[in-house]
mmCIF file of the N, C-alpha and C atoms, coordinates in Angstrom:
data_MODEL
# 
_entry.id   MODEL 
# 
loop_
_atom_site.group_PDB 
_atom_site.id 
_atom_site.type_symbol 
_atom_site.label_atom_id 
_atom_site.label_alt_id 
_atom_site.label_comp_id 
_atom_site.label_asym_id 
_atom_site.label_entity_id 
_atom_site.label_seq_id 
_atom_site.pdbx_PDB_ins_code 
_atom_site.Cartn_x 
_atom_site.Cartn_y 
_atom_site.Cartn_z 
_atom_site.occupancy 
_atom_site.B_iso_or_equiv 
_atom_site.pdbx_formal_charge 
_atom_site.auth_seq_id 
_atom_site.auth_comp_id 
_atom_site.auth_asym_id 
_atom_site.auth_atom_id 
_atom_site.pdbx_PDB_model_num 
ATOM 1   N N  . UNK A 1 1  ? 97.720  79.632  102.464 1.00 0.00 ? 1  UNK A N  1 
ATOM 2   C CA . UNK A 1 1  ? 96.959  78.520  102.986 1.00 0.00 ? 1  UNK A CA 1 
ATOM 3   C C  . UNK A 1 1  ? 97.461  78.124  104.373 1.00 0.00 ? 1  UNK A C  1 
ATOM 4   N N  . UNK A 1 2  ? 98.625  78.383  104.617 1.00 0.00 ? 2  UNK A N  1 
ATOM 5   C CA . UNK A 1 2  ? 99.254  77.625  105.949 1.00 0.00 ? 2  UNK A CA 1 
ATOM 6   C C  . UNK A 1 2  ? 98.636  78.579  106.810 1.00 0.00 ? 2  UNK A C  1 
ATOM 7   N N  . UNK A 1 3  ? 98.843  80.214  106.685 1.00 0.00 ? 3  UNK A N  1 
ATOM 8   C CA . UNK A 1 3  ? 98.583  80.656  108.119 1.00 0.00 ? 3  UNK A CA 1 
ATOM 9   C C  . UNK A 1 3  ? 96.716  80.939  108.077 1.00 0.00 ? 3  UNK A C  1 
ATOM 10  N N  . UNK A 1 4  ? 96.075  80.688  106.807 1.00 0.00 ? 4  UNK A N  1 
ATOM 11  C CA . UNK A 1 4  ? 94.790  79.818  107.665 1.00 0.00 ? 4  UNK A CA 1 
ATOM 12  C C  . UNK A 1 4  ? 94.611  78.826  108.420 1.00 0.00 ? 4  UNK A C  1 
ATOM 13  N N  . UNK A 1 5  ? 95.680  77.906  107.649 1.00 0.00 ? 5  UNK A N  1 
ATOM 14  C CA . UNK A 1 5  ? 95.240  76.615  109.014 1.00 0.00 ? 5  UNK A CA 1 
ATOM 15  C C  . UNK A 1 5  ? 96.028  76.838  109.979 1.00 0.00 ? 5  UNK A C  1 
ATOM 16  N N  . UNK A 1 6  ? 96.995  77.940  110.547 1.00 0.00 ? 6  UNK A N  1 
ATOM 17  C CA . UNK A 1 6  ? 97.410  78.003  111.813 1.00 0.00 ? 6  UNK A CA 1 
ATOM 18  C C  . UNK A 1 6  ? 96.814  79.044  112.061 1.00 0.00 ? 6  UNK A C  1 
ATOM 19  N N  . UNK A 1 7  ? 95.743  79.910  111.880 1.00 0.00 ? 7  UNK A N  1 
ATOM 20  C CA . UNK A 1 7  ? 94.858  80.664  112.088 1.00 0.00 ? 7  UNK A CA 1 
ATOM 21  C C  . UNK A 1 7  ? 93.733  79.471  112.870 1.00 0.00 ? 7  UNK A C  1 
ATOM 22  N N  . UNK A 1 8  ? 93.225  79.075  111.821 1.00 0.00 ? 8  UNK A N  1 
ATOM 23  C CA . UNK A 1 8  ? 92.315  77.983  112.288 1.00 0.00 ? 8  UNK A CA 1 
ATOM 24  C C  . UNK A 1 8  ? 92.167  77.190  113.461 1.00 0.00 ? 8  UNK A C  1 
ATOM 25  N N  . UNK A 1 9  ? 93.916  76.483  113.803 1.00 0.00 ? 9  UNK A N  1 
ATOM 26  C CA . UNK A 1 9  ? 94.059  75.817  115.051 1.00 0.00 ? 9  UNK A CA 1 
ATOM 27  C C  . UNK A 1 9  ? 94.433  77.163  116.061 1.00 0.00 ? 9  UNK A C  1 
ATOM 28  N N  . UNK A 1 10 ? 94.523  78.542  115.917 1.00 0.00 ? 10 UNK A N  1 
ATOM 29  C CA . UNK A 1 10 ? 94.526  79.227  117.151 1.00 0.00 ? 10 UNK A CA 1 
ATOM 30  C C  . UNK A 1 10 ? 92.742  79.590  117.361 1.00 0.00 ? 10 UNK A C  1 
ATOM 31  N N  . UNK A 1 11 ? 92.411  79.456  116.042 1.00 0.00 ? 11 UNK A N  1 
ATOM 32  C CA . UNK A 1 11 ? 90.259  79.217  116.829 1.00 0.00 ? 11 UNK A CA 1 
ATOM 33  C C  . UNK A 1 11 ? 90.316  78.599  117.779 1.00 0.00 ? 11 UNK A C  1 
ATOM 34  N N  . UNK A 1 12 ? 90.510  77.054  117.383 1.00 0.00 ? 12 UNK A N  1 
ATOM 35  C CA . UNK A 1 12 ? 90.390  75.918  118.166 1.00 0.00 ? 12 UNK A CA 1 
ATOM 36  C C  . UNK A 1 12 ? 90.864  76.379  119.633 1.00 0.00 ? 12 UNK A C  1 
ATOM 37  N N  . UNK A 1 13 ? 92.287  76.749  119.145 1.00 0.00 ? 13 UNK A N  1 
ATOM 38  C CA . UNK A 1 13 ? 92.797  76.839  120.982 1.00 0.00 ? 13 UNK A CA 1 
ATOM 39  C C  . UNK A 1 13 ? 92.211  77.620  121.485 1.00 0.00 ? 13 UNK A C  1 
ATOM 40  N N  . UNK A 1 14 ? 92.893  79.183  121.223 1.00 0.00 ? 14 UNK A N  1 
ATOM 41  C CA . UNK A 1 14 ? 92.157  79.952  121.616 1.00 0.00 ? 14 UNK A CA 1 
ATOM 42  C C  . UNK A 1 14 ? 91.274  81.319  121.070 1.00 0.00 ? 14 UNK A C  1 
ATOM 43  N N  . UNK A 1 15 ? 90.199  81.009  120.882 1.00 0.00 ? 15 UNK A N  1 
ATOM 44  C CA . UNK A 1 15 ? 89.261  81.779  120.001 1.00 0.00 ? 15 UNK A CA 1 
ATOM 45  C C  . UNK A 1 15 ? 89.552  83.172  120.062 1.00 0.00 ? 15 UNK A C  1 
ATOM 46  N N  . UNK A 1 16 ? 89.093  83.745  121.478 1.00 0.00 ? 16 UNK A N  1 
ATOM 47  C CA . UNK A 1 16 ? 89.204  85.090  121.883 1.00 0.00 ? 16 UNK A CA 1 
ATOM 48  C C  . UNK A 1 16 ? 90.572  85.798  121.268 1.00 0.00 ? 16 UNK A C  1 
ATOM 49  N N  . UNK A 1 17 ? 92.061  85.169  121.260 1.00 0.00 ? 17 UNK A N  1 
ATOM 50  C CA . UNK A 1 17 ? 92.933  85.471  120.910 1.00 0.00 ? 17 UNK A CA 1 
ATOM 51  C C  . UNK A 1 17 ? 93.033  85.620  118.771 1.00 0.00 ? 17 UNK A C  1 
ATOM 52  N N  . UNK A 1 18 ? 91.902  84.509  118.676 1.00 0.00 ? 18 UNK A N  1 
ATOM 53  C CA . UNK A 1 18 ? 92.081  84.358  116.717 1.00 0.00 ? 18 UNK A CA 1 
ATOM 54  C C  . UNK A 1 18 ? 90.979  85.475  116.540 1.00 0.00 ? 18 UNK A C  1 
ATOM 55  N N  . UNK A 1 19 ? 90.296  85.632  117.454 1.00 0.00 ? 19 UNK A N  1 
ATOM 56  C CA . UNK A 1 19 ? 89.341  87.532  116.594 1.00 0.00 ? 19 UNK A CA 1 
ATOM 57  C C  . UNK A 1 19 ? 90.160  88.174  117.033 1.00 0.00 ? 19 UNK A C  1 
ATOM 58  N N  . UNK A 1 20 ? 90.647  88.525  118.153 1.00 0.00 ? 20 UNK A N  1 
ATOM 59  C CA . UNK A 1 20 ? 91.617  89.462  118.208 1.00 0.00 ? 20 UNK A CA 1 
ATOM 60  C C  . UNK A 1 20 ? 92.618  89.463  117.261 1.00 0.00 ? 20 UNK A C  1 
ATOM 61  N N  . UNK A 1 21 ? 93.201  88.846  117.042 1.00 0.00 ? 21 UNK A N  1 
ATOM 62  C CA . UNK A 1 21 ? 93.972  88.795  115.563 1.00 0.00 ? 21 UNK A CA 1 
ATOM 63  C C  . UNK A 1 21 ? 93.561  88.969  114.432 1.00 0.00 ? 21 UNK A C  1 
ATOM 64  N N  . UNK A 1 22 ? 92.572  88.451  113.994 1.00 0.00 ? 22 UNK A N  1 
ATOM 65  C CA . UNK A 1 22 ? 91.264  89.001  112.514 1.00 0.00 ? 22 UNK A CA 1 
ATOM 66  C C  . UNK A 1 22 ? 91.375  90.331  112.734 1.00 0.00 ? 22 UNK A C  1 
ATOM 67  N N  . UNK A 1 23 ? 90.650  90.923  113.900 1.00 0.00 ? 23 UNK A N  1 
ATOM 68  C CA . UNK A 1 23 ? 90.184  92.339  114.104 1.00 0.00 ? 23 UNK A CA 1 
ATOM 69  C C  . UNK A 1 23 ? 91.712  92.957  113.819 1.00 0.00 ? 23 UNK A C  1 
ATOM 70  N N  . UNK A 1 24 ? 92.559  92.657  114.383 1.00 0.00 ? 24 UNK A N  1 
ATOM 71  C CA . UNK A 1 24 ? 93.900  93.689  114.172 1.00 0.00 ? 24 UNK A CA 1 
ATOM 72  C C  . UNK A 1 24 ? 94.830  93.449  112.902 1.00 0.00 ? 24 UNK A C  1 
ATOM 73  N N  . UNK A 1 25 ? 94.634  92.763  112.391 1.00 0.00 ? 25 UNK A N  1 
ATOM 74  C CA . UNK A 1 25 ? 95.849  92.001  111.443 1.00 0.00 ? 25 UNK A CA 1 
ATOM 75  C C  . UNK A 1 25 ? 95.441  93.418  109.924 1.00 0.00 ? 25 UNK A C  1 
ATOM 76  N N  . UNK A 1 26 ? 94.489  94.098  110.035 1.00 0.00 ? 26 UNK A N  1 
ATOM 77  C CA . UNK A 1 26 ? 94.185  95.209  108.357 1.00 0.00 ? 26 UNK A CA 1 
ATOM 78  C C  . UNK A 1 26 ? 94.603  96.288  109.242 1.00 0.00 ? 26 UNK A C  1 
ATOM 79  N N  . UNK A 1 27 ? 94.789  96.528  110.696 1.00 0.00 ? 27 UNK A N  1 
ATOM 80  C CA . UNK A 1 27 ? 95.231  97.720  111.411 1.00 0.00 ? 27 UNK A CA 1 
ATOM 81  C C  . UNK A 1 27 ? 96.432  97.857  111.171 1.00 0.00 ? 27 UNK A C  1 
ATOM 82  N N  . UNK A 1 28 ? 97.358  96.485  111.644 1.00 0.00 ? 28 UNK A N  1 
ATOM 83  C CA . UNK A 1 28 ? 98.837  96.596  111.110 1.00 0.00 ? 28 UNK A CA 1 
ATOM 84  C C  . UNK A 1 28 ? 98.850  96.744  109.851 1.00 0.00 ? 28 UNK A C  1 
ATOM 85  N N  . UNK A 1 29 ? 98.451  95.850  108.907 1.00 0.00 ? 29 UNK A N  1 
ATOM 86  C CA . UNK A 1 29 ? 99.077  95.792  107.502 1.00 0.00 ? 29 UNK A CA 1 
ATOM 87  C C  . UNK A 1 29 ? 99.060  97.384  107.088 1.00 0.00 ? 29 UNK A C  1 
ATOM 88  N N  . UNK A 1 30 ? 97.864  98.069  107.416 1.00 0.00 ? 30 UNK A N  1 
ATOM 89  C CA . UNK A 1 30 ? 97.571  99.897  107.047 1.00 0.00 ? 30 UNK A CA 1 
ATOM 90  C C  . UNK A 1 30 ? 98.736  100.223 107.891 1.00 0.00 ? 30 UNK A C  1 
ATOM 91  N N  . UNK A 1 31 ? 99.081  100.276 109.226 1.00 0.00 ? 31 UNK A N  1 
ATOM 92  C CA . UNK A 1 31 ? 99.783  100.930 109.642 1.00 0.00 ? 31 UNK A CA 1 
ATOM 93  C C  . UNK A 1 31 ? 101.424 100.879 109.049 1.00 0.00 ? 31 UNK A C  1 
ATOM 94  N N  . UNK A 1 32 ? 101.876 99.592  108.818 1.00 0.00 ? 32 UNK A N  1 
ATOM 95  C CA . UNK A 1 32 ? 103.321 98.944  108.338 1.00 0.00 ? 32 UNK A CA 1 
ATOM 96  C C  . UNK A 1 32 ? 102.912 99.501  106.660 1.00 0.00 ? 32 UNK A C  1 
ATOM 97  N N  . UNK A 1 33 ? 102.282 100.003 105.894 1.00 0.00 ? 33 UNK A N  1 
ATOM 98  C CA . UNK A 1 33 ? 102.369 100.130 104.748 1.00 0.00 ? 33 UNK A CA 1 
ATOM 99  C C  . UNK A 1 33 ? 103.073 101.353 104.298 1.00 0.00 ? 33 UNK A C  1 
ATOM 100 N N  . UNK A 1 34 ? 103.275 102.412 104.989 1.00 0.00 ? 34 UNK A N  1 
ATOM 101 C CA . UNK A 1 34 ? 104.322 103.203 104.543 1.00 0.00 ? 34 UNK A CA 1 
ATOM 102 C C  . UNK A 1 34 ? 105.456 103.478 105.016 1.00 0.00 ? 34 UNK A C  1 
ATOM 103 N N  . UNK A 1 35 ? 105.629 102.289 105.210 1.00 0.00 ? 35 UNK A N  1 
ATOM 104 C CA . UNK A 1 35 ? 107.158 101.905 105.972 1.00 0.00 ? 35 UNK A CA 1 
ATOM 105 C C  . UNK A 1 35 ? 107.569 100.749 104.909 1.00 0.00 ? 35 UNK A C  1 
ATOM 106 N N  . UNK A 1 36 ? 106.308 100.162 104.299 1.00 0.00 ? 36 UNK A N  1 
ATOM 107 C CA . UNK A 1 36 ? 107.088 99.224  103.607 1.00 0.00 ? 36 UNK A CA 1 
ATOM 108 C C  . UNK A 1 36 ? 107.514 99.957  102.234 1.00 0.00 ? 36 UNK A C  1 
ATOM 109 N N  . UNK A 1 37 ? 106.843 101.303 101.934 1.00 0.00 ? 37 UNK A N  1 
ATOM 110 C CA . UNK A 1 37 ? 107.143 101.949 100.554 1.00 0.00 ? 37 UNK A CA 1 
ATOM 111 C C  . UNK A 1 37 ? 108.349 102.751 100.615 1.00 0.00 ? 37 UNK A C  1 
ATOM 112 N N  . UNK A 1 38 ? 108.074 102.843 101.985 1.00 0.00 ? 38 UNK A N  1 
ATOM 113 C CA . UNK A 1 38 ? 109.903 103.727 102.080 1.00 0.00 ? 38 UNK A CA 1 
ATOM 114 C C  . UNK A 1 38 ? 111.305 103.275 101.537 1.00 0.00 ? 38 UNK A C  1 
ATOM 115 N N  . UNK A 1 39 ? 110.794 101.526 102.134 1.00 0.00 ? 39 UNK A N  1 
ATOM 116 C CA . UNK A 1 39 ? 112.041 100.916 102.139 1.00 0.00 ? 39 UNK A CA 1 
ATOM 117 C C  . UNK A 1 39 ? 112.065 100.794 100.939 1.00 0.00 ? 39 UNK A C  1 
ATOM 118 N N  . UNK A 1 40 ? 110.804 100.381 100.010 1.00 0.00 ? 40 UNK A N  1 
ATOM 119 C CA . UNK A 1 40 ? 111.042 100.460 98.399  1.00 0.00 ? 40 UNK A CA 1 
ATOM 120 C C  . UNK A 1 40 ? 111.755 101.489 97.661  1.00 0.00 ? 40 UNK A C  1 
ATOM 121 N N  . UNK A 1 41 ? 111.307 102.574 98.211  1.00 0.00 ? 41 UNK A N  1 
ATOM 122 C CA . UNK A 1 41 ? 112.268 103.751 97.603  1.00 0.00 ? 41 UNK A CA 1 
ATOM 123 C C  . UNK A 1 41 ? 113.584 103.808 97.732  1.00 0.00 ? 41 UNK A C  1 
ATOM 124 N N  . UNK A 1 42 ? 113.939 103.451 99.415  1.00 0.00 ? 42 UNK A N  1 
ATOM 125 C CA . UNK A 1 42 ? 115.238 103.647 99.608  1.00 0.00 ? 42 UNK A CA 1 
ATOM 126 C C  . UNK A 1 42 ? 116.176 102.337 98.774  1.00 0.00 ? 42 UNK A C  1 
ATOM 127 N N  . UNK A 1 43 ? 115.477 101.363 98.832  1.00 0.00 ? 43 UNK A N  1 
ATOM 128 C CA . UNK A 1 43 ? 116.289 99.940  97.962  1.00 0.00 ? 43 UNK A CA 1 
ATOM 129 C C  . UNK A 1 43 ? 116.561 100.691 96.625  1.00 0.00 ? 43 UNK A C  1 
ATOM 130 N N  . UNK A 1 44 ? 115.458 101.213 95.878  1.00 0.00 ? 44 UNK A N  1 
ATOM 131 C CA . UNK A 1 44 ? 115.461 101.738 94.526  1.00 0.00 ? 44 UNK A CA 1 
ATOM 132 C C  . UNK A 1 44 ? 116.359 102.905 94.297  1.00 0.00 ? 44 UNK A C  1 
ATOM 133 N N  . UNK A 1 45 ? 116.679 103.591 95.163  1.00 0.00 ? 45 UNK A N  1 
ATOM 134 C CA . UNK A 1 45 ? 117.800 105.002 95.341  1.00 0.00 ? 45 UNK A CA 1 
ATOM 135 C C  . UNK A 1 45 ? 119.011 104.404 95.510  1.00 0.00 ? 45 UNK A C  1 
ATOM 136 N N  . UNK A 1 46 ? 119.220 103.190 96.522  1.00 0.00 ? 46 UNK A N  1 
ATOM 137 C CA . UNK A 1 46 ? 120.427 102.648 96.811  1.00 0.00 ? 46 UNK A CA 1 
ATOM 138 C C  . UNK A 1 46 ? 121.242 102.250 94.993  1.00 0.00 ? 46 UNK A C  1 
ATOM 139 N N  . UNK A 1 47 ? 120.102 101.643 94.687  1.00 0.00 ? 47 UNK A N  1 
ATOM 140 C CA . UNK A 1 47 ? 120.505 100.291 93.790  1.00 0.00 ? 47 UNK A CA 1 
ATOM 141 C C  . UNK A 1 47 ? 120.706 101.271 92.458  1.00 0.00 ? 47 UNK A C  1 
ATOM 142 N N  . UNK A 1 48 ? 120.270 102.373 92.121  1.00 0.00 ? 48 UNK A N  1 
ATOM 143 C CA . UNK A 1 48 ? 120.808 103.688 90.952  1.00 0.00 ? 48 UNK A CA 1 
ATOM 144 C C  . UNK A 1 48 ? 122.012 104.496 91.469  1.00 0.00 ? 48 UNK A C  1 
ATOM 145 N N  . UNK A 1 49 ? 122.429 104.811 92.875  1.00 0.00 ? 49 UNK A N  1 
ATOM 146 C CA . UNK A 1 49 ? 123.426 104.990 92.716  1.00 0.00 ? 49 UNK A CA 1 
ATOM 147 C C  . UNK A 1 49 ? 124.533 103.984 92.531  1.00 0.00 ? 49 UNK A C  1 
ATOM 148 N N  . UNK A 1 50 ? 124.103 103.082 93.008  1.00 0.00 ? 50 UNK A N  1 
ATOM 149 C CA . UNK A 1 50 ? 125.216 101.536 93.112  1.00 0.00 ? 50 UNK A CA 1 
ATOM 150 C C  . UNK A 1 50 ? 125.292 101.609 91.287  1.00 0.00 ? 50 UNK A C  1 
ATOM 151 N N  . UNK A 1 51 ? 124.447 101.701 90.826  1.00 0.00 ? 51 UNK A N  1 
ATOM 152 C CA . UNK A 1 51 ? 124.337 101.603 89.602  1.00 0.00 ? 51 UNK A CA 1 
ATOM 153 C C  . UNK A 1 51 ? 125.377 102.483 88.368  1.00 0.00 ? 51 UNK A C  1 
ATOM 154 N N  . UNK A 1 52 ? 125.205 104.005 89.468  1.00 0.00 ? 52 UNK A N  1 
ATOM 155 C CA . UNK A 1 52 ? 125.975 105.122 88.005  1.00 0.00 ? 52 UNK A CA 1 
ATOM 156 C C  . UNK A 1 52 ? 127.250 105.027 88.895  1.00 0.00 ? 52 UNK A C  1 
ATOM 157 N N  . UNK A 1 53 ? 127.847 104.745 89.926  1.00 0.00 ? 53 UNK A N  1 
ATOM 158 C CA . UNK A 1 53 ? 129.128 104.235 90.416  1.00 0.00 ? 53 UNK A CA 1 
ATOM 159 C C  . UNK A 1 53 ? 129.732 103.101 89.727  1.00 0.00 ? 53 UNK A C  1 
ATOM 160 N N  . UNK A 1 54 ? 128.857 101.977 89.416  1.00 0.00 ? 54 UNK A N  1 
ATOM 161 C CA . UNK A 1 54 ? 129.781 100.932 88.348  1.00 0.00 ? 54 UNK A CA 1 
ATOM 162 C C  . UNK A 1 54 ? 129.639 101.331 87.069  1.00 0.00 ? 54 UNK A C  1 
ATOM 163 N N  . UNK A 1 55 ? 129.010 102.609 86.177  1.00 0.00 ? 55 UNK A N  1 
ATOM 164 C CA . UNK A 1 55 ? 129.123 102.309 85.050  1.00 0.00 ? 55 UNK A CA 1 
ATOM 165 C C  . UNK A 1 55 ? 130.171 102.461 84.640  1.00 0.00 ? 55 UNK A C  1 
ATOM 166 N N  . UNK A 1 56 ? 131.384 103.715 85.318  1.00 0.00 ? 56 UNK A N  1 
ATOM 167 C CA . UNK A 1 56 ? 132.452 103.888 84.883  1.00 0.00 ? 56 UNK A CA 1 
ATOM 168 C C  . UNK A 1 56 ? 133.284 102.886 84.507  1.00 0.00 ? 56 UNK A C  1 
ATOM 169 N N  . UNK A 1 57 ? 133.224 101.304 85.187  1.00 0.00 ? 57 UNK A N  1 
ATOM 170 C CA . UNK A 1 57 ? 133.708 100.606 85.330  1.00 0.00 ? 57 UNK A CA 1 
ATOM 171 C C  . UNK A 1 57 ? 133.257 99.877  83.701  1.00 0.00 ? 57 UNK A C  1 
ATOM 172 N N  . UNK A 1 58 ? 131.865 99.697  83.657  1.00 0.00 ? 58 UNK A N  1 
ATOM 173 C CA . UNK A 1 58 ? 131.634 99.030  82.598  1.00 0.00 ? 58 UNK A CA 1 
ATOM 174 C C  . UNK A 1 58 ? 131.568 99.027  81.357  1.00 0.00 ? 58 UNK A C  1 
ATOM 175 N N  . UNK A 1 59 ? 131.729 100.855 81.125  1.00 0.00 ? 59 UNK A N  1 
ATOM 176 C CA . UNK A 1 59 ? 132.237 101.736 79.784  1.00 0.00 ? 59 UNK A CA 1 
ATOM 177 C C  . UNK A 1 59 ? 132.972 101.360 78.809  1.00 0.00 ? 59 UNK A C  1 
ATOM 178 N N  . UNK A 1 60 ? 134.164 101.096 79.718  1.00 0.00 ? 60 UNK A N  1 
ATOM 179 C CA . UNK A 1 60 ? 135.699 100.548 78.630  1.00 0.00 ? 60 UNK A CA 1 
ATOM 180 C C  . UNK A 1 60 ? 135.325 99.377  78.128  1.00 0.00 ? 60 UNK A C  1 
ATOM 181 N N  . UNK A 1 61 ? 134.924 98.645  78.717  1.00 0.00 ? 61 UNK A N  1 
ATOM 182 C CA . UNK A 1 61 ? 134.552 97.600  77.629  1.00 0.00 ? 61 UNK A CA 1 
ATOM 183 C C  . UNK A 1 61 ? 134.341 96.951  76.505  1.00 0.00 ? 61 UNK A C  1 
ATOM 184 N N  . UNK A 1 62 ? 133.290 98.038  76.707  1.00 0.00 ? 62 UNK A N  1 
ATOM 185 C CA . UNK A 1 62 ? 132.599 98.216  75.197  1.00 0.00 ? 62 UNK A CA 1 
ATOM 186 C C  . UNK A 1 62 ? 131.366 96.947  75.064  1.00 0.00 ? 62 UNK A C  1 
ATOM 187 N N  . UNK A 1 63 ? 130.402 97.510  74.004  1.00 0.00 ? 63 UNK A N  1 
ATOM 188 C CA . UNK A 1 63 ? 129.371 96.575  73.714  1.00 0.00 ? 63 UNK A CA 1 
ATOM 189 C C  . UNK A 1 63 ? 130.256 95.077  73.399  1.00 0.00 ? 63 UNK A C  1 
ATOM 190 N N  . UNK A 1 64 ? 129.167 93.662  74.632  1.00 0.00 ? 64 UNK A N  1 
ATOM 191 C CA . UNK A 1 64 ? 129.293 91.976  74.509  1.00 0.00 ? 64 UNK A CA 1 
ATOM 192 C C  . UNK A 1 64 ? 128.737 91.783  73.221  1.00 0.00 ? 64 UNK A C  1 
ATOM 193 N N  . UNK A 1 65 ? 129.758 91.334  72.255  1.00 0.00 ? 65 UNK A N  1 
ATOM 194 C CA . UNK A 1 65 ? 128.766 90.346  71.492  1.00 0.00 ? 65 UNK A CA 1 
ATOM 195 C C  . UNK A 1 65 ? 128.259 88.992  71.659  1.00 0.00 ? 65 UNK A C  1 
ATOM 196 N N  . UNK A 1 66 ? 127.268 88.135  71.298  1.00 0.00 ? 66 UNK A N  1 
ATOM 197 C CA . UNK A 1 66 ? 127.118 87.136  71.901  1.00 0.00 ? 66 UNK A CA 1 
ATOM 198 C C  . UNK A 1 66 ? 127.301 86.121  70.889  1.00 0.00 ? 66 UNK A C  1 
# 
């Protein structure tokens, strides 16, 4: 809702600049979209090895009862 109404007041100001922004704003989001899946992968690769590096740690333990 907010960046309609600061969409809205750049109509007001300046129009020519808020279509130019309409018109481009699905160009970026397509273009930035497989950059944003990358980083998903790479978070998700990070966070399994981070993962089988502590299990050694969490082995001895043994099963929490609660």
């Amino acid at each position: 809702m907010a960046t309609f109404l600061l969409w809205l007041v750049l109509l007001v100001v300046a129009w020519p600049l808020a279509i130019l922004a309409l018109i481009l704003y699905p160009i970026v989001w397509l273009i930035s979209l497989p950059f944003r899946l990358v980083g998903i992968s790479v978070k998700g690769l990070l966070e399994l090895i981070g993962s089988i590096i502590r299990l050694p740690a969490r082995v001895p333990g043994g099963p929490r009862e609660a």
